[in-house]
PDBQT receptor file of N, H, CA, C and O in Angstrom, charges set to zero:
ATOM      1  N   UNK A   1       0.853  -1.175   0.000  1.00  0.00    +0.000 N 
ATOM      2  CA  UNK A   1       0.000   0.000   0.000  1.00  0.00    +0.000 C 
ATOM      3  C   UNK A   1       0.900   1.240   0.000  1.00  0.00    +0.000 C 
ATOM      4  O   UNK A   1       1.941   1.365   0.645  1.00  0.00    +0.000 OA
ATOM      5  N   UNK A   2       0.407   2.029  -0.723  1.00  0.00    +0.000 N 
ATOM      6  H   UNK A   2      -0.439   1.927  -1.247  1.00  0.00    +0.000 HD
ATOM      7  CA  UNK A   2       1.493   3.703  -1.147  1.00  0.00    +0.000 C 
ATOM      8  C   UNK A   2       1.266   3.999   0.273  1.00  0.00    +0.000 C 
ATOM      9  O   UNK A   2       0.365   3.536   0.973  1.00  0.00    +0.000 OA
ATOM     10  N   UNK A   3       2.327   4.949   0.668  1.00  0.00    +0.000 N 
ATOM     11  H   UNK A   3       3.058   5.325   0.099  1.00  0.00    +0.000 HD
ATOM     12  CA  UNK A   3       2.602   5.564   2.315  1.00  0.00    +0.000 C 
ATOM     13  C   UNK A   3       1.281   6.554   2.311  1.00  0.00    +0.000 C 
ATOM     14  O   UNK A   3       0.563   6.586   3.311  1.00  0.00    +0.000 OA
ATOM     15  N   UNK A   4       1.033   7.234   1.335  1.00  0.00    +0.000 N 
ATOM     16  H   UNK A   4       1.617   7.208   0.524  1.00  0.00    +0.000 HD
ATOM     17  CA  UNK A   4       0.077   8.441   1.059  1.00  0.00    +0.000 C 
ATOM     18  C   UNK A   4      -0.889   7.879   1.662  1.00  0.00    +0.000 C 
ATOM     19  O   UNK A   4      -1.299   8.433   2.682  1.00  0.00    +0.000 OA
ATOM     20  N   UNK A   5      -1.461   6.759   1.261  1.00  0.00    +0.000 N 
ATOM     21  H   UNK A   5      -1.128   6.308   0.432  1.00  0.00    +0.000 HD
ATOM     22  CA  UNK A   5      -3.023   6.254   1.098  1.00  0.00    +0.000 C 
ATOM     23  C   UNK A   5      -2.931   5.483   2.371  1.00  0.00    +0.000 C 
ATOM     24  O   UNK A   5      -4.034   5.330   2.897  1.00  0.00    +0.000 OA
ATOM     25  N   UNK A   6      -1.849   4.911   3.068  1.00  0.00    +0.000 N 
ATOM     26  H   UNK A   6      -0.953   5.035   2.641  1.00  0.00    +0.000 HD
ATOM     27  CA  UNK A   6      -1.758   4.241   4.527  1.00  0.00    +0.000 C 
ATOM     28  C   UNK A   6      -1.926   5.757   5.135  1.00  0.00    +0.000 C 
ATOM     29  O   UNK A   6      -2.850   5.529   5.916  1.00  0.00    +0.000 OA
ATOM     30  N   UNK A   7      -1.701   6.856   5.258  1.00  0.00    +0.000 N 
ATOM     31  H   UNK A   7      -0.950   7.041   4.624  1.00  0.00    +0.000 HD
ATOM     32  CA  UNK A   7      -1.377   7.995   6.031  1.00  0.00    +0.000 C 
ATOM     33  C   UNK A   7      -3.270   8.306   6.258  1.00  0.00    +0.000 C 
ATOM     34  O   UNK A   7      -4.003   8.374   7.245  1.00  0.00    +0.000 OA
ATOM     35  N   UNK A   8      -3.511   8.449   4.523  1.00  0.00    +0.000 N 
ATOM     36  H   UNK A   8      -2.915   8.394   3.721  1.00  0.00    +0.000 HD
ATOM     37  CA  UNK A   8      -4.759   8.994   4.883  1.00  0.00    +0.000 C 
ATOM     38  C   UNK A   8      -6.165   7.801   5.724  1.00  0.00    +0.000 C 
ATOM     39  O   UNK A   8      -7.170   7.836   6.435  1.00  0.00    +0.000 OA
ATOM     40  N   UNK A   9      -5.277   6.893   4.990  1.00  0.00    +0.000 N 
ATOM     41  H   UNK A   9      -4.460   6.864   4.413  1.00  0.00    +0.000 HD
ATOM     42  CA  UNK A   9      -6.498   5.706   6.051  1.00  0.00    +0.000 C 
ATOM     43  C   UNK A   9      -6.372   5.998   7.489  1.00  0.00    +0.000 C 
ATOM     44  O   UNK A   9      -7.489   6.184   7.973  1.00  0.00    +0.000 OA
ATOM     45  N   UNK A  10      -5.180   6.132   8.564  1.00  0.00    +0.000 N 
ATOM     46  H   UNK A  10      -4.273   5.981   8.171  1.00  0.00    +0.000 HD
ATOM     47  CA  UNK A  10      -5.263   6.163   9.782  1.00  0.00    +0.000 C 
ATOM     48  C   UNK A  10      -5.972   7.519   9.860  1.00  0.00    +0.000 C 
ATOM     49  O   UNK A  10      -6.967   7.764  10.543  1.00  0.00    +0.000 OA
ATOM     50  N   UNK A  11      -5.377   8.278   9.137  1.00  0.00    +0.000 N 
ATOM     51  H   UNK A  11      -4.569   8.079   8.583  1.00  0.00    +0.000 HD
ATOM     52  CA  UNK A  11      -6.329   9.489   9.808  1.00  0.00    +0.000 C 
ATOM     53  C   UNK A  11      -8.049   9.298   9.449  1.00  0.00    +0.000 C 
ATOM     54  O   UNK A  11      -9.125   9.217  10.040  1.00  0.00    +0.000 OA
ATOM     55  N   UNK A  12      -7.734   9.293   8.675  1.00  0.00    +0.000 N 
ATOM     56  H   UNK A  12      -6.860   9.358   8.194  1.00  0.00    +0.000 HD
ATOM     57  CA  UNK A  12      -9.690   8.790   8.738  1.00  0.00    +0.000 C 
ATOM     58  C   UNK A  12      -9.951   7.840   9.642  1.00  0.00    +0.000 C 
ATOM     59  O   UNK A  12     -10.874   8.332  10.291  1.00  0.00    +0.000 OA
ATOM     60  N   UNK A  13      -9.704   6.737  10.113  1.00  0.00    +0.000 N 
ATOM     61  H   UNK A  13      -8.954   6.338   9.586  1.00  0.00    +0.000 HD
ATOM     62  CA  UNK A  13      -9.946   5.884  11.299  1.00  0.00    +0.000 C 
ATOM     63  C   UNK A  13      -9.812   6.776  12.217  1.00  0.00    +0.000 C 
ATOM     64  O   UNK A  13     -10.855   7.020  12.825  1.00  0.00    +0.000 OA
ATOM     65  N   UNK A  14      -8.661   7.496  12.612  1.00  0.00    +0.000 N 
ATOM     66  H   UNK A  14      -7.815   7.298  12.118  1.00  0.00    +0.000 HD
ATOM     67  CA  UNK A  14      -8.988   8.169  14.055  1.00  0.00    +0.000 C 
ATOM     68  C   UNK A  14     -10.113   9.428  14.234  1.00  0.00    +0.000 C 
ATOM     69  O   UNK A  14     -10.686   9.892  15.220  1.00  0.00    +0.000 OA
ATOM     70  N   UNK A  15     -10.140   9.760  12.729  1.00  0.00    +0.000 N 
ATOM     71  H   UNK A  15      -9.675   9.383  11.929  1.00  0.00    +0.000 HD
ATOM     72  CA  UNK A  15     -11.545  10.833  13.120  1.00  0.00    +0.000 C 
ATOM     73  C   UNK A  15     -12.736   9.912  12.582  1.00  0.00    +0.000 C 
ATOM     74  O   UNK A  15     -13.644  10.591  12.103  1.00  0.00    +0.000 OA
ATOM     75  N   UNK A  16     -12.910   8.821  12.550  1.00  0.00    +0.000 N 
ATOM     76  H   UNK A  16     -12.172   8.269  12.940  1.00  0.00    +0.000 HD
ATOM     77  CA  UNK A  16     -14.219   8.171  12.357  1.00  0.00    +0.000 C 
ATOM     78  C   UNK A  16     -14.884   8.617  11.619  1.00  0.00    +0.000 C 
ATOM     79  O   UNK A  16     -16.028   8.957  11.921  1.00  0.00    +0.000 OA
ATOM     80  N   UNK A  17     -14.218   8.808  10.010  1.00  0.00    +0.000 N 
ATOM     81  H   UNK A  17     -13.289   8.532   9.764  1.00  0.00    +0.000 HD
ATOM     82  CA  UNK A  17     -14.989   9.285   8.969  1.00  0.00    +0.000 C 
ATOM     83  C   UNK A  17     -15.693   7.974   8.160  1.00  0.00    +0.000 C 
ATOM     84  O   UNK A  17     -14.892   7.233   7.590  1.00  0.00    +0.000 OA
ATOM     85  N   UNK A  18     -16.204   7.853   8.127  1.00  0.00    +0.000 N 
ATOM     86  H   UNK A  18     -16.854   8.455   8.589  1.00  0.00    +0.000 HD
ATOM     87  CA  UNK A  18     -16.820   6.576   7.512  1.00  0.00    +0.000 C 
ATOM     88  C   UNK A  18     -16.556   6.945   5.845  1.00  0.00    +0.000 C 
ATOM     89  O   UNK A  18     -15.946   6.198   5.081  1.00  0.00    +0.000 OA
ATOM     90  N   UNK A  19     -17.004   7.929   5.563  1.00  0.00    +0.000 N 
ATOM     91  H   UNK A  19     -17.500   8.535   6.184  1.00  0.00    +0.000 HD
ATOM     92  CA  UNK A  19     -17.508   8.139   3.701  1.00  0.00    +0.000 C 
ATOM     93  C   UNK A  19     -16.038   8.161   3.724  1.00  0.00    +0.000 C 
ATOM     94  O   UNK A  19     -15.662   7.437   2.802  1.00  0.00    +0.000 OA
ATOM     95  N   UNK A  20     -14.806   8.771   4.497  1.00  0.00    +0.000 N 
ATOM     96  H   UNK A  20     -15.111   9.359   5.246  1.00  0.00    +0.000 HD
ATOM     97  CA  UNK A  20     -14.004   8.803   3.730  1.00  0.00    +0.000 C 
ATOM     98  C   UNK A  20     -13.203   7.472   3.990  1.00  0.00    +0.000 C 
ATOM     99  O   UNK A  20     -12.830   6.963   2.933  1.00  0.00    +0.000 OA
ATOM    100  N   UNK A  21     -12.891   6.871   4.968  1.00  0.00    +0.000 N 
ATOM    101  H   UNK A  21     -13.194   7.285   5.827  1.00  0.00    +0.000 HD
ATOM    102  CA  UNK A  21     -12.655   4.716   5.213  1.00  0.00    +0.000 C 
ATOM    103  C   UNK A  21     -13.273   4.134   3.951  1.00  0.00    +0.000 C 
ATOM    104  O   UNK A  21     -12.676   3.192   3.430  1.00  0.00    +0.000 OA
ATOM    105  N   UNK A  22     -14.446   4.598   3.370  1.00  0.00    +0.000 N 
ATOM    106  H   UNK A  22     -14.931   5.364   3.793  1.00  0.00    +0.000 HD
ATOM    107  CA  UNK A  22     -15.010   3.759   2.314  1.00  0.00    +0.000 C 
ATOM    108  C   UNK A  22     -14.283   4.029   1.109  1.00  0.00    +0.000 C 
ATOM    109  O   UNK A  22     -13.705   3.235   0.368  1.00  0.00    +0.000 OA
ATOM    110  N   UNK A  23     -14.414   5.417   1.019  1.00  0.00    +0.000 N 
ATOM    111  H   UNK A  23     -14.884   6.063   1.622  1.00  0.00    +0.000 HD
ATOM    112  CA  UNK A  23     -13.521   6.053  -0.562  1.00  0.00    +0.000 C 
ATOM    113  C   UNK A  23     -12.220   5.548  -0.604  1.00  0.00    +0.000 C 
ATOM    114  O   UNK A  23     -11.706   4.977  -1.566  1.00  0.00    +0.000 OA
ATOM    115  N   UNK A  24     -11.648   5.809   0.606  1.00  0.00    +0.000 N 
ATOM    116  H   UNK A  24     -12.066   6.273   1.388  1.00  0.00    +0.000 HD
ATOM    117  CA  UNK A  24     -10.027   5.069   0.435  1.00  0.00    +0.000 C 
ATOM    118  C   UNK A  24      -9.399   3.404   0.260  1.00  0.00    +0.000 C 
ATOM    119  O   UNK A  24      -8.373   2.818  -0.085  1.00  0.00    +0.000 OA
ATOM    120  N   UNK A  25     -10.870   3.113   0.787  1.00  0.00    +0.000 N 
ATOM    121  H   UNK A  25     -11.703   3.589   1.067  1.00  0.00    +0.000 HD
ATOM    122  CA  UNK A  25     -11.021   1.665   1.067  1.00  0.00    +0.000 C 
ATOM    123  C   UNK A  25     -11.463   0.836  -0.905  1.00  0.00    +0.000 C 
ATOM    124  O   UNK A  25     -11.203  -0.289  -1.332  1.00  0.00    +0.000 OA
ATOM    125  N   UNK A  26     -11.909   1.578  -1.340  1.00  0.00    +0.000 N 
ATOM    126  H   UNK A  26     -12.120   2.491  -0.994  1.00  0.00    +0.000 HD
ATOM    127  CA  UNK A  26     -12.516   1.547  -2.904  1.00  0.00    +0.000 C 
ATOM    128  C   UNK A  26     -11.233   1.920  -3.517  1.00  0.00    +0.000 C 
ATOM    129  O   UNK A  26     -10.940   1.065  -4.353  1.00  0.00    +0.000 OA
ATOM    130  N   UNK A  27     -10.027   3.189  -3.414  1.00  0.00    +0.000 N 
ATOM    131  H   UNK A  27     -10.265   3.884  -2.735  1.00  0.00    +0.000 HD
ATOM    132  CA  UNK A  27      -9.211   3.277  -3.736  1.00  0.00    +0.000 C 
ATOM    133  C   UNK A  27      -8.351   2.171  -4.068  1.00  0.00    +0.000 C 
ATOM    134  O   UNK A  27      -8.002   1.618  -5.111  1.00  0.00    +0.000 OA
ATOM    135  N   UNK A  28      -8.081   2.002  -2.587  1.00  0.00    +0.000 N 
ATOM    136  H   UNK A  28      -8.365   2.452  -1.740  1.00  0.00    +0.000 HD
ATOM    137  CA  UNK A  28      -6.959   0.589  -2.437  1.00  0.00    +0.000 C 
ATOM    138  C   UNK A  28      -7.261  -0.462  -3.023  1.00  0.00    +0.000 C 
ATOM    139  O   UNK A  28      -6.314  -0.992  -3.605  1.00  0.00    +0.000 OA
ATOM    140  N   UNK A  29      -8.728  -1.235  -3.129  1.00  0.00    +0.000 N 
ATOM    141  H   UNK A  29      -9.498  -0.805  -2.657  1.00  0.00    +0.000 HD
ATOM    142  CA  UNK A  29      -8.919  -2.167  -4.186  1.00  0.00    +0.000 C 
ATOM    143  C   UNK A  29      -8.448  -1.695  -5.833  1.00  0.00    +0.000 C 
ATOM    144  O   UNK A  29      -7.644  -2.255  -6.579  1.00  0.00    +0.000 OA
ATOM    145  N   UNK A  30      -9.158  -0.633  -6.033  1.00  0.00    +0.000 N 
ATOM    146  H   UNK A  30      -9.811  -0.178  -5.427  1.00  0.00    +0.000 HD
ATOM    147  CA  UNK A  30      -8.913  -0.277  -7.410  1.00  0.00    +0.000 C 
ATOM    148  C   UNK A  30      -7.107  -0.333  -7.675  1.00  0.00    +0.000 C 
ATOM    149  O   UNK A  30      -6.444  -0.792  -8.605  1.00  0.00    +0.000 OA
ATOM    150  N   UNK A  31      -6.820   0.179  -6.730  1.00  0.00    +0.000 N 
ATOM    151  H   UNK A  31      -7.358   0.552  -5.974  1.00  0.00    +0.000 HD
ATOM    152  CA  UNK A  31      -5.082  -0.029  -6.890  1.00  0.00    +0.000 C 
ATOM    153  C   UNK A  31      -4.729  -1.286  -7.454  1.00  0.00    +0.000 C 
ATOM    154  O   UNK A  31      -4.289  -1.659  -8.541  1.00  0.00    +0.000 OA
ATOM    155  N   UNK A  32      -5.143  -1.967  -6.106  1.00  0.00    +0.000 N 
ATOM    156  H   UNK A  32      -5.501  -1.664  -5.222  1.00  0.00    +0.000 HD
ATOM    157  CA  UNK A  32      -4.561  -3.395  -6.203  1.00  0.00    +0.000 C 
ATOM    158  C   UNK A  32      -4.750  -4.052  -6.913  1.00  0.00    +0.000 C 
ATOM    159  O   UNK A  32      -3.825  -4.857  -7.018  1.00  0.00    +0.000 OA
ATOM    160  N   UNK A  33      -5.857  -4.281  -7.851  1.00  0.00    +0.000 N 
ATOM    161  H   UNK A  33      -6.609  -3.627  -7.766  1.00  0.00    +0.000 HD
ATOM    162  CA  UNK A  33      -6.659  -4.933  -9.006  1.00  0.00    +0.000 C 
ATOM    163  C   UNK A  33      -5.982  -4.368 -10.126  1.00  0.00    +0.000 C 
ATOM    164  O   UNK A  33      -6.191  -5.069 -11.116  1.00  0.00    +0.000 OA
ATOM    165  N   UNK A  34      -5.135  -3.223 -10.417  1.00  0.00    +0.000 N 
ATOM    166  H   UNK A  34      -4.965  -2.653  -9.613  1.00  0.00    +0.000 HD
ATOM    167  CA  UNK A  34      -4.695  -3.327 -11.798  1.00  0.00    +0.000 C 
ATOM    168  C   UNK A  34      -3.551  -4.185 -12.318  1.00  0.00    +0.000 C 
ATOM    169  O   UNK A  34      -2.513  -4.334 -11.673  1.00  0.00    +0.000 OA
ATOM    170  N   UNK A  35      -3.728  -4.639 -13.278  1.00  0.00    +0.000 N 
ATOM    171  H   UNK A  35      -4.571  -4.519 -13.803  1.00  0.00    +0.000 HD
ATOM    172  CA  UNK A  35      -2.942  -5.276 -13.822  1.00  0.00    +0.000 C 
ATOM    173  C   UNK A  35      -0.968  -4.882 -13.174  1.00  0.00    +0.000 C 
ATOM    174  O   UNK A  35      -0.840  -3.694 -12.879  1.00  0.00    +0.000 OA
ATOM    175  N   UNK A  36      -0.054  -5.477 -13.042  1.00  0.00    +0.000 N 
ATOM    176  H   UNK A  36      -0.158  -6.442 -13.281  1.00  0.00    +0.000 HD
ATOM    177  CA  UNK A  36       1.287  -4.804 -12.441  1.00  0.00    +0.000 C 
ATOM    178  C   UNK A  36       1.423  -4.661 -14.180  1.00  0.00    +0.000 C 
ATOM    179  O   UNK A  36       0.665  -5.060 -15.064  1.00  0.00    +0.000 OA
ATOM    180  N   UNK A  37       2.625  -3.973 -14.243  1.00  0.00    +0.000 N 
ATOM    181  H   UNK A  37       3.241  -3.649 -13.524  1.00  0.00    +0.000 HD
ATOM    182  CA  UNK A  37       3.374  -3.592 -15.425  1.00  0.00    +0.000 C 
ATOM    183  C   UNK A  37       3.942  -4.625 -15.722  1.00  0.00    +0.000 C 
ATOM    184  O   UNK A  37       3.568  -5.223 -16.730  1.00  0.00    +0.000 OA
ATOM    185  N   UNK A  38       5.073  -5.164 -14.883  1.00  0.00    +0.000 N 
ATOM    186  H   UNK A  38       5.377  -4.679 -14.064  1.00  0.00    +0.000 HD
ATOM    187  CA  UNK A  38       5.748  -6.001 -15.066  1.00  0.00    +0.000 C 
ATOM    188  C   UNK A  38       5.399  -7.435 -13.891  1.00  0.00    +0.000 C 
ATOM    189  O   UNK A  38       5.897  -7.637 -12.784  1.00  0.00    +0.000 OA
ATOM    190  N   UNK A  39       4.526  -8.130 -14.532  1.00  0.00    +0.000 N 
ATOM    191  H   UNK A  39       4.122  -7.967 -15.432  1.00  0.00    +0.000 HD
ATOM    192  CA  UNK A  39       3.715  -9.531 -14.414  1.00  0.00    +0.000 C 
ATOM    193  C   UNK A  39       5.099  -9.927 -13.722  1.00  0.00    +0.000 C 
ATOM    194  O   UNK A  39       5.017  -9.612 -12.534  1.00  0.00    +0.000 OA
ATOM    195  N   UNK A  40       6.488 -10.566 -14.048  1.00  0.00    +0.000 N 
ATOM    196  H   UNK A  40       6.555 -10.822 -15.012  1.00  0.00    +0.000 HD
ATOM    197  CA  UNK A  40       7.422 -11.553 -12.983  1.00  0.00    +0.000 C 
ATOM    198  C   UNK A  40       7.765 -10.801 -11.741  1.00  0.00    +0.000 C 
ATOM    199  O   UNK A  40       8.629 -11.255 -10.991  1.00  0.00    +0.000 OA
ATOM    200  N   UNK A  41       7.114  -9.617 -11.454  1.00  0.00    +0.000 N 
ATOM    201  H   UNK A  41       6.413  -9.248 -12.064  1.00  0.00    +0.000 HD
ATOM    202  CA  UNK A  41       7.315  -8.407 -10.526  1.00  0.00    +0.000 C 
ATOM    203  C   UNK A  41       6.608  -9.334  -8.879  1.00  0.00    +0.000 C 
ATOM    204  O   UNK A  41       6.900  -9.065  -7.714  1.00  0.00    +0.000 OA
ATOM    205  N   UNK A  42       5.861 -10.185  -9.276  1.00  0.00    +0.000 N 
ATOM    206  H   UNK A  42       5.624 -10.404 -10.223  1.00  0.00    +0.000 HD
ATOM    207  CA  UNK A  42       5.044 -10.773  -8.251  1.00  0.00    +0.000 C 
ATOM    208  C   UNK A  42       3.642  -9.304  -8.040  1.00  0.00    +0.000 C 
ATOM    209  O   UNK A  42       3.199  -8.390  -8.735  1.00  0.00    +0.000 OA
ATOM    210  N   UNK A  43       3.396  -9.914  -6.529  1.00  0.00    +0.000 N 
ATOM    211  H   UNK A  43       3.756 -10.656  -5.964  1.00  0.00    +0.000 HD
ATOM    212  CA  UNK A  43       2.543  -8.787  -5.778  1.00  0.00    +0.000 C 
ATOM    213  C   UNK A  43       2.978  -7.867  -5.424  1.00  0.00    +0.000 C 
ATOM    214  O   UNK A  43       4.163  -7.912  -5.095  1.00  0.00    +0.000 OA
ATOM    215  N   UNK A  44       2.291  -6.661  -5.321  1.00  0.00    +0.000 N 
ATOM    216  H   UNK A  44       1.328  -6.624  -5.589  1.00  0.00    +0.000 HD
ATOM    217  CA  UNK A  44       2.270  -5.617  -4.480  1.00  0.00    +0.000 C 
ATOM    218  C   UNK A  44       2.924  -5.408  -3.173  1.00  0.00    +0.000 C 
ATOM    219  O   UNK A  44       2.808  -6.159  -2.204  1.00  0.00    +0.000 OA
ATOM    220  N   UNK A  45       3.566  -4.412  -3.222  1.00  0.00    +0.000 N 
ATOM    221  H   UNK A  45       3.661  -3.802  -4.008  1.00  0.00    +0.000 HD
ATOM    222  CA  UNK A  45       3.880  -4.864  -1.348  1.00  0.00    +0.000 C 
ATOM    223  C   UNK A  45       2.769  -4.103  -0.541  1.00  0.00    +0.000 C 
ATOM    224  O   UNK A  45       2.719  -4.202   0.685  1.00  0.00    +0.000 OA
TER     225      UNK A  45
């Protein structure tokens, strides 16, 4: 997960934003689901 998008998830958990836990939470799938560039790269870290 990018540092950016870990940064903004805790802060939304500690102010108990829900709409925004969901948006970031939709983010991070969409991330993770794209295709990598380079396929022998494995996973994501």
């Amino acid at each position: 997960m990018p540092q950016w998008l870990c940064n903004q998830m805790m802060r939304a958990y500690q102010k108990k934003d829900r709409r925004q836990i969901k948006m970031l939470n939709d983010c991070w799938f969409f991330y993770y689901r794209q295709p990598a560039k380079d396929a022998a790269a494995g996973p994501r870290p």
